[in-house]
C-alpha positions as CSV (number, residue, x, y, z in Angstrom):
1,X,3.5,7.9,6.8
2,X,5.9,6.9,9.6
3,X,8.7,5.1,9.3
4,X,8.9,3.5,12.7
5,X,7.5,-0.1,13.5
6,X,5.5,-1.5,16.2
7,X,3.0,-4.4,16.5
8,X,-0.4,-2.9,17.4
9,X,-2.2,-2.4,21.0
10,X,-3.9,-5.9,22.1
11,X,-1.1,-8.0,21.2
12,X,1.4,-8.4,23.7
13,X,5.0,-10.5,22.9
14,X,4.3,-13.4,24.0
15,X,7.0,-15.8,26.1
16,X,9.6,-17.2,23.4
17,X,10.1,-20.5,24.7
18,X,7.5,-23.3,22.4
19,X,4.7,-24.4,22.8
20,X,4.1,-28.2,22.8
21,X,2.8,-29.6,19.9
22,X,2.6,-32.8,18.6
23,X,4.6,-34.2,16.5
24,X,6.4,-37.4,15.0
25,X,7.8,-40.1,17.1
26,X,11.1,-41.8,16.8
27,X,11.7,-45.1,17.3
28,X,15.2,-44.6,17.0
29,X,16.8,-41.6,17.6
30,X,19.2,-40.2,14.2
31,X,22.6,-40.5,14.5
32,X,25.8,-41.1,12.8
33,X,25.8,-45.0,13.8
34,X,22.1,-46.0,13.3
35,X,18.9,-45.2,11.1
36,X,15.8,-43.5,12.6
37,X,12.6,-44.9,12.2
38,X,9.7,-42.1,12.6
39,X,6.4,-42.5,12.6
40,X,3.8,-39.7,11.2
41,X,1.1,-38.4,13.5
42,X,-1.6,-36.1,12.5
43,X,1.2,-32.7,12.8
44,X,3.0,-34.2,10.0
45,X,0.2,-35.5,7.7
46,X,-0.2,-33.7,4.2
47,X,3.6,-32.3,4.6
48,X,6.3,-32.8,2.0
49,X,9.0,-35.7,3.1
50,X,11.8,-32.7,2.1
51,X,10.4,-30.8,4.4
52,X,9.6,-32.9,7.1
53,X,13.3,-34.1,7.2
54,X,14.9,-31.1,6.9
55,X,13.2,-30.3,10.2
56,X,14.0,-33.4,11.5
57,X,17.4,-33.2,10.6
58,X,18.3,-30.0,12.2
59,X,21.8,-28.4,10.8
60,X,21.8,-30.9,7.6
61,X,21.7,-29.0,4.5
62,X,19.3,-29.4,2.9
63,X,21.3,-30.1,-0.6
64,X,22.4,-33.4,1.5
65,X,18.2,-33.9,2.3
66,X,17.7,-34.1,-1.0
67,X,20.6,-36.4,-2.2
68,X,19.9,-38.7,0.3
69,X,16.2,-39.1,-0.7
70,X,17.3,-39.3,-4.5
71,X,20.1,-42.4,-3.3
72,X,16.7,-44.2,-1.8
73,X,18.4,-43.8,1.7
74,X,15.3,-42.8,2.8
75,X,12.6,-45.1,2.6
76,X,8.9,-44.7,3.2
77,X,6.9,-47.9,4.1
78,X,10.1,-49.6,3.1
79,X,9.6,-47.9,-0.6
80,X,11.7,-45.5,-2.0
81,X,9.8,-41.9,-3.0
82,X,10.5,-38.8,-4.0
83,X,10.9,-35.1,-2.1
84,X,8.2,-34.1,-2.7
85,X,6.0,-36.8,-1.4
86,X,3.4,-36.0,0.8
87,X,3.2,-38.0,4.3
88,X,0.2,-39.7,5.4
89,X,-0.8,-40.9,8.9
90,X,0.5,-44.0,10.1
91,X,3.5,-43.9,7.1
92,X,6.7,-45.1,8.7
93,X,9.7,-43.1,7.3
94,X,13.3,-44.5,7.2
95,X,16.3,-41.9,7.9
96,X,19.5,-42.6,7.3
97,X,22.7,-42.4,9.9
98,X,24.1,-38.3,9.5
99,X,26.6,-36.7,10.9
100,X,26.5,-33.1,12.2
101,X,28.6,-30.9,12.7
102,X,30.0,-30.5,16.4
103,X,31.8,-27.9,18.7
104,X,35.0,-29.5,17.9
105,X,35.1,-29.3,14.6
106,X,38.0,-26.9,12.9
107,X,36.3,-24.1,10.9
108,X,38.4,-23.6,7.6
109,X,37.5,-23.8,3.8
110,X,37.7,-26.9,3.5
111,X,35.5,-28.1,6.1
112,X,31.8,-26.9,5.1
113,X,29.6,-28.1,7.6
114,X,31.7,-26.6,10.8
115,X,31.7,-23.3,8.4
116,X,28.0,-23.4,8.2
117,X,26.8,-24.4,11.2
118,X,29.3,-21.2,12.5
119,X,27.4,-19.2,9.9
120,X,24.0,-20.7,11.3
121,X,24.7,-19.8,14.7
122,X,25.1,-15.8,13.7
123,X,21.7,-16.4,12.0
124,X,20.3,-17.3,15.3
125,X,21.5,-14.9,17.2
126,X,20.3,-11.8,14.9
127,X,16.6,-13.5,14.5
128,X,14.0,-11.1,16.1
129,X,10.6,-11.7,17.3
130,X,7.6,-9.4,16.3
131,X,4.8,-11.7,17.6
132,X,4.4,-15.0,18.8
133,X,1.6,-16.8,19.9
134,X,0.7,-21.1,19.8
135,X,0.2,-20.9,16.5
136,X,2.3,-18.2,14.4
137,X,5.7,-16.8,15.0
138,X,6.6,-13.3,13.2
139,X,10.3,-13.1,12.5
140,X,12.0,-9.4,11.8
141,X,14.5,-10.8,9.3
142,X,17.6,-9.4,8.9
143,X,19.0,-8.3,5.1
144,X,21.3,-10.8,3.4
145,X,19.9,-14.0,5.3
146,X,18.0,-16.4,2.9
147,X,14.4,-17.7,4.9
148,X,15.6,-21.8,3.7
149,X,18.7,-23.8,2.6
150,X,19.2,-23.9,-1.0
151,X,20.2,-21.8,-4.0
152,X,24.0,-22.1,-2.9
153,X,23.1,-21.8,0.8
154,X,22.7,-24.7,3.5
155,X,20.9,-22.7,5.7
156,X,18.3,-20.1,6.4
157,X,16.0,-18.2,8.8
158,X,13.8,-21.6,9.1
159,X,16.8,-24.2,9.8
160,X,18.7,-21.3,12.4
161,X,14.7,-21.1,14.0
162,X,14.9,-25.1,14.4
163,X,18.1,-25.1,15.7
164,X,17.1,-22.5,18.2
165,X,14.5,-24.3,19.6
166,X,15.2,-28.1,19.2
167,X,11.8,-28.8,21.6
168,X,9.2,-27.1,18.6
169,X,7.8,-30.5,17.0
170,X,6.2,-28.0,14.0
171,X,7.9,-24.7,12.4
172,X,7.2,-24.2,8.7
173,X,7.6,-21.0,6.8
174,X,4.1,-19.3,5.5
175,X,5.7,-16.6,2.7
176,X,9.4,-16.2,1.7
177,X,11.3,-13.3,1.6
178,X,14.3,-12.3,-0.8
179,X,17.8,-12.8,1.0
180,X,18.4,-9.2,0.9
181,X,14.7,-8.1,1.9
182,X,14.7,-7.5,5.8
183,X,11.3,-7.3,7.8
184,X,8.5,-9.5,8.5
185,X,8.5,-13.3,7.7
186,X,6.0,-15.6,8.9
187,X,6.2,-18.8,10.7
188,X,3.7,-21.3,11.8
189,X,4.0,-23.6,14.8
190,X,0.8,-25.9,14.1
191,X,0.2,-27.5,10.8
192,X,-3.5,-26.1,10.8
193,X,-2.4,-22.9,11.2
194,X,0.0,-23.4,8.5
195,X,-3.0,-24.5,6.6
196,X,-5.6,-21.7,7.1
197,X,-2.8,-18.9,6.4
198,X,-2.2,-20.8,2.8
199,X,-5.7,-20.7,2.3
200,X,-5.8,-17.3,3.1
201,X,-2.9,-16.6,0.9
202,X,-4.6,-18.0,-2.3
203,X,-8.1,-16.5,-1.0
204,X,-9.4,-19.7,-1.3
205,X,-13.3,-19.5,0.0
206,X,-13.4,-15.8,0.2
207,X,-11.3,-15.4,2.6
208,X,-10.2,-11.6,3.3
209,X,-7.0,-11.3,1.8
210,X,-4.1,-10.9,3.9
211,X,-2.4,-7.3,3.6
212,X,1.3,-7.1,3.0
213,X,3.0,-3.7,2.7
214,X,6.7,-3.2,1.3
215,X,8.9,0.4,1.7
216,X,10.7,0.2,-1.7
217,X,13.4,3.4,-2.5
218,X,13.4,3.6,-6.2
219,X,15.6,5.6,-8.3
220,X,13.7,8.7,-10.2
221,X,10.7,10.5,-9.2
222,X,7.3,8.7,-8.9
223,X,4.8,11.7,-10.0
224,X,1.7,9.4,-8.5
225,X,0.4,10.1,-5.3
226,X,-1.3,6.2,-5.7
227,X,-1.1,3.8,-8.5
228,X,-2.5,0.0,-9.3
229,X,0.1,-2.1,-10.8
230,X,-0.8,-5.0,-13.1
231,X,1.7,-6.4,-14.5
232,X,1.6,-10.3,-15.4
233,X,5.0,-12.2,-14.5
234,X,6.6,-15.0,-15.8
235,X,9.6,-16.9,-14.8
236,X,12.6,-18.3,-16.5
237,X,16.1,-19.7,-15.6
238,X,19.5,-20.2,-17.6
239,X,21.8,-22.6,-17.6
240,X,24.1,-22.1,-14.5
241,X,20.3,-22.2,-12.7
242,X,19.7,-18.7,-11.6
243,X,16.1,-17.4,-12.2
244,X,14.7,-14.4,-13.2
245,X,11.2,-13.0,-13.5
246,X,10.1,-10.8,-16.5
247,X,7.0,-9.3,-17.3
248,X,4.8,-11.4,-20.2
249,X,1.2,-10.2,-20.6
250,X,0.7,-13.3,-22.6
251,X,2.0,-16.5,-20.5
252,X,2.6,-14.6,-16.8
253,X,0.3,-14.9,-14.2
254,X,-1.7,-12.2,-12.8
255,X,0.4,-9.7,-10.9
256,X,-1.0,-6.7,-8.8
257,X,1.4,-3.8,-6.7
258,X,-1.2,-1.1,-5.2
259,X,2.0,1.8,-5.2
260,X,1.9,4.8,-2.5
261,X,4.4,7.6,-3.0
262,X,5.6,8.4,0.4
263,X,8.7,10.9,0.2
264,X,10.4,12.7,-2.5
265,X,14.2,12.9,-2.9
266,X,16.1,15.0,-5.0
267,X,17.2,11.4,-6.8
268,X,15.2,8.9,-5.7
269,X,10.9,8.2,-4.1
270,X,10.1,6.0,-1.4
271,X,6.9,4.1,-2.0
272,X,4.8,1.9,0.0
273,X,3.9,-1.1,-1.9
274,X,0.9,-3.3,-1.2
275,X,1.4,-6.6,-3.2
276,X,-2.0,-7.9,-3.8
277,X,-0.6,-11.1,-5.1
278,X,2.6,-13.0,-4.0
279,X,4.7,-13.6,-7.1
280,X,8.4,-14.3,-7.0
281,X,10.8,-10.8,-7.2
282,X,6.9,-9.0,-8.0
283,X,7.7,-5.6,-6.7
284,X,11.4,-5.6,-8.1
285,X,10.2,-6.6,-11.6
286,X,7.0,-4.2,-11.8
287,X,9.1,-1.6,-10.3
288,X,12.0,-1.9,-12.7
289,X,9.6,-2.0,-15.8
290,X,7.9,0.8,-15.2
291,X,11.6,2.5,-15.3
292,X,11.7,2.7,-11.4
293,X,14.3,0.4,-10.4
294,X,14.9,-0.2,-6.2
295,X,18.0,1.1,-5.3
296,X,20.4,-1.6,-4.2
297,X,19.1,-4.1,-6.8
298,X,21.4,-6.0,-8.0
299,X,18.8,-8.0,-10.2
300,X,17.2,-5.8,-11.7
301,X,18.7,-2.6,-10.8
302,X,20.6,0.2,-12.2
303,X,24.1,-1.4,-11.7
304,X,26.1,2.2,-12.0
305,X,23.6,3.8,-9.7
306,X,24.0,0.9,-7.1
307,X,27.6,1.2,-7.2
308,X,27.5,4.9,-6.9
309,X,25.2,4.4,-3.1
310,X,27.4,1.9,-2.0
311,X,30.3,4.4,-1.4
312,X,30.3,6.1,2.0
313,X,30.5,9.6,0.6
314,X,27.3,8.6,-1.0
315,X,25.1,7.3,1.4
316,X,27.0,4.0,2.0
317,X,23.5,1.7,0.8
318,X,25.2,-2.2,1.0
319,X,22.0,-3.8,0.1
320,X,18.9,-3.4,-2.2
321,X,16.5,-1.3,-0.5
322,X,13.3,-3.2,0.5
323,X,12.0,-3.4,3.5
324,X,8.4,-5.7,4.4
325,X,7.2,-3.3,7.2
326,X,3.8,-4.2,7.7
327,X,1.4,-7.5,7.5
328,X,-2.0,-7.5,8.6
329,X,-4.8,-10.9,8.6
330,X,-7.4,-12.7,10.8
331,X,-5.6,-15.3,12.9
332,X,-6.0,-18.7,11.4
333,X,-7.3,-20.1,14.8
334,X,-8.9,-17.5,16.7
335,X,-10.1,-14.9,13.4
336,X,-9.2,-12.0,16.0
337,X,-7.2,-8.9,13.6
338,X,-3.7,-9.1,13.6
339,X,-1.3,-6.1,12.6
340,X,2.2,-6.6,13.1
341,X,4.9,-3.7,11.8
342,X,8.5,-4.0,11.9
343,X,10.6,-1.0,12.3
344,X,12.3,0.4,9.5
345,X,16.3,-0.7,10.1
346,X,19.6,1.3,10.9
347,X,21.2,1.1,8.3
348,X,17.9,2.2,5.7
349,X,17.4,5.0,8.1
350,X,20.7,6.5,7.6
351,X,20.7,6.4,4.1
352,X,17.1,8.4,4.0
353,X,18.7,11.3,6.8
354,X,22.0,11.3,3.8
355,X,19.1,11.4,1.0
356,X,17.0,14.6,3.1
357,X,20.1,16.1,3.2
358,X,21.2,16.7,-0.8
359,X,20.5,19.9,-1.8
């Protein structure tokens, strides 16, 4: 199995530069002086007012989305509702006055927003494009960037995307991706594409499942050439709010890793991983059960091992070796085959050649 990336014959990079779509108008533009008044169109309806802001609101954490929906800032019809209220044509939504962060702010500790939009602007420089079409966008996402603001971050793949291209009027994410999982991530430009790939995400209808493969370097040796997973996973999260996922063939839901041993190492496999379902962490957790931790982990790895391939004499590994390398489903508009690879990166390459060469 190769370990290079490509997107296949018949589908040519497309120009980068949006499309135009539809999308909400302002009455009043945001701004730090005045509220903006928007009115939903057809791209927004069905779409979750958190989310609909935080693409308005370009380079606003979304921590501060949230807190200004909870304060009733933002009001929908002139009623106060939550985040996750879902926007219907016609609705007019409130905004409240922000302020953004500008070239001439200082960057230091103590001033966060100048800090991250510096941060957001490295993000948008190291974003890749496998594919992009009118309706999708494939992102080759880089390890150690999170896809959306939250969980201690104000920013992500989707927000740096938004800032890059102010014009899009629609750019949603259609799968996440752990922060320190590079490869392929997903983004739609039309809400009905954004609709159909869900669909075919849940296999709603019959729809042909969408195939998503993973290169995962675990520590041991995997003795099967192939092996079916199924494993059910169940969440939980403690008190400082970090989650975890843990196997529970009682209470989980259904969890399913088809696992392809691709190379032997004297201490460690590579395996191709086809997640048939899309739980949170699922091929870390089924992985790490089964006694076959990824290397890098720091989750639910082996902590002395990662430690051990951090150091340069030992293969210098900085992150936890997963990589999403290959995705392959009918387009949501056009039902033409799409199979879109992204090449295994630098730094995972290097610590296979240092792995080859142990005696």
């Amino acid at each position: 199995m190769a370990l290079t990336g490509k997107i296949s014959k018949g589908h040519a990079l497309t120009d980068s530069r949006p499309s135009a779509v539809s999308g909400a108008v302002s009455t009043v533009g945001p701004s730090a002086e005045a509220a903006a008044f928007m009115t939903i169109d057809e791209a927004n309806v069905g779409q979750r007012l958190d989310n609909f802001l935080a693409a308005k609101l370009k380079g606003v954490p979304k921590s501060h989305v949230y807190r200004v929906i909870r304060s009733g800032e933002v009001r929908v019809n002139k009623g106060r509702v939550d985040a996750a209220y879902k926007l219907e044509m016609g609705d007019l939504v409130r905004v409240p006055p922000v302020r953004l962060a500008t070239p001439n702010d200082k960057i230091n500790p103590s001033n966060g927003a100048a800090f991250e939009a510096k941060m957001a602007e490295k993000a948008r420089q190291s974003l890749g494009i496998l594919f992009e079409d009118d309706a999708l966008l494939a992102i080759d996402k880089p390890a150690g960037l999170a896809v959306h603001g939250g969980s201690g971050v104000s920013f992500g793949v989707i927000e740096a995307l938004r800032a890059q291209r102010p014009e899009a009027k629609y750019l949603e994410l259609v799968h996440r991706l752990d922060r320190e999982t590079s490869g392929i991530l997903l983004v739609a430009k039309k809400r009905s594409a954004l609709t159909a790939m869900h669909s075919m995400l849940r296999g709603d209808d019959g729809k042909e499942r969408m195939q998503k493969h993973y290169y995962a370097l675990v520590k041991g040796d995997w003795a099967d050439d192939k092996r079916h997973v199924r494993a059910k996973l169940a969440k939980t999260e403690n008190v400082s709010g970090e989650k975890r996922v843990f196997v529970d063939e009682r209470d989980g839901q259904d969890a399913h890793t088809i696992v392809t041993r691709v190379e032997r190492f004297k201490i460690a496999t590579l395996l191709d991983c086809d997640i048939r379902t899309g739980r949170t962490h699922q091929i870390r957790v089924h992985l790490s059960h089964l006694g076959f931790p990824i290397i890098g982990d720091d989750k639910y790895g082996d902590f002395a091992l990662n430690k051990i391939a951090q150091a340069v004499k030992n293969g210098g590994l900085k992150r936890m070796f997963l990589h999403a390398r290959f995705i392959e489903f009918a387009h949501p508009l056009t039902s033409i085959t799409l199979s879109i690879e992204s090449p295994i990166p630098a730094d995972l390459v290097r610590y296979l050649n240092f792995l080859r060469n142990i005696k």
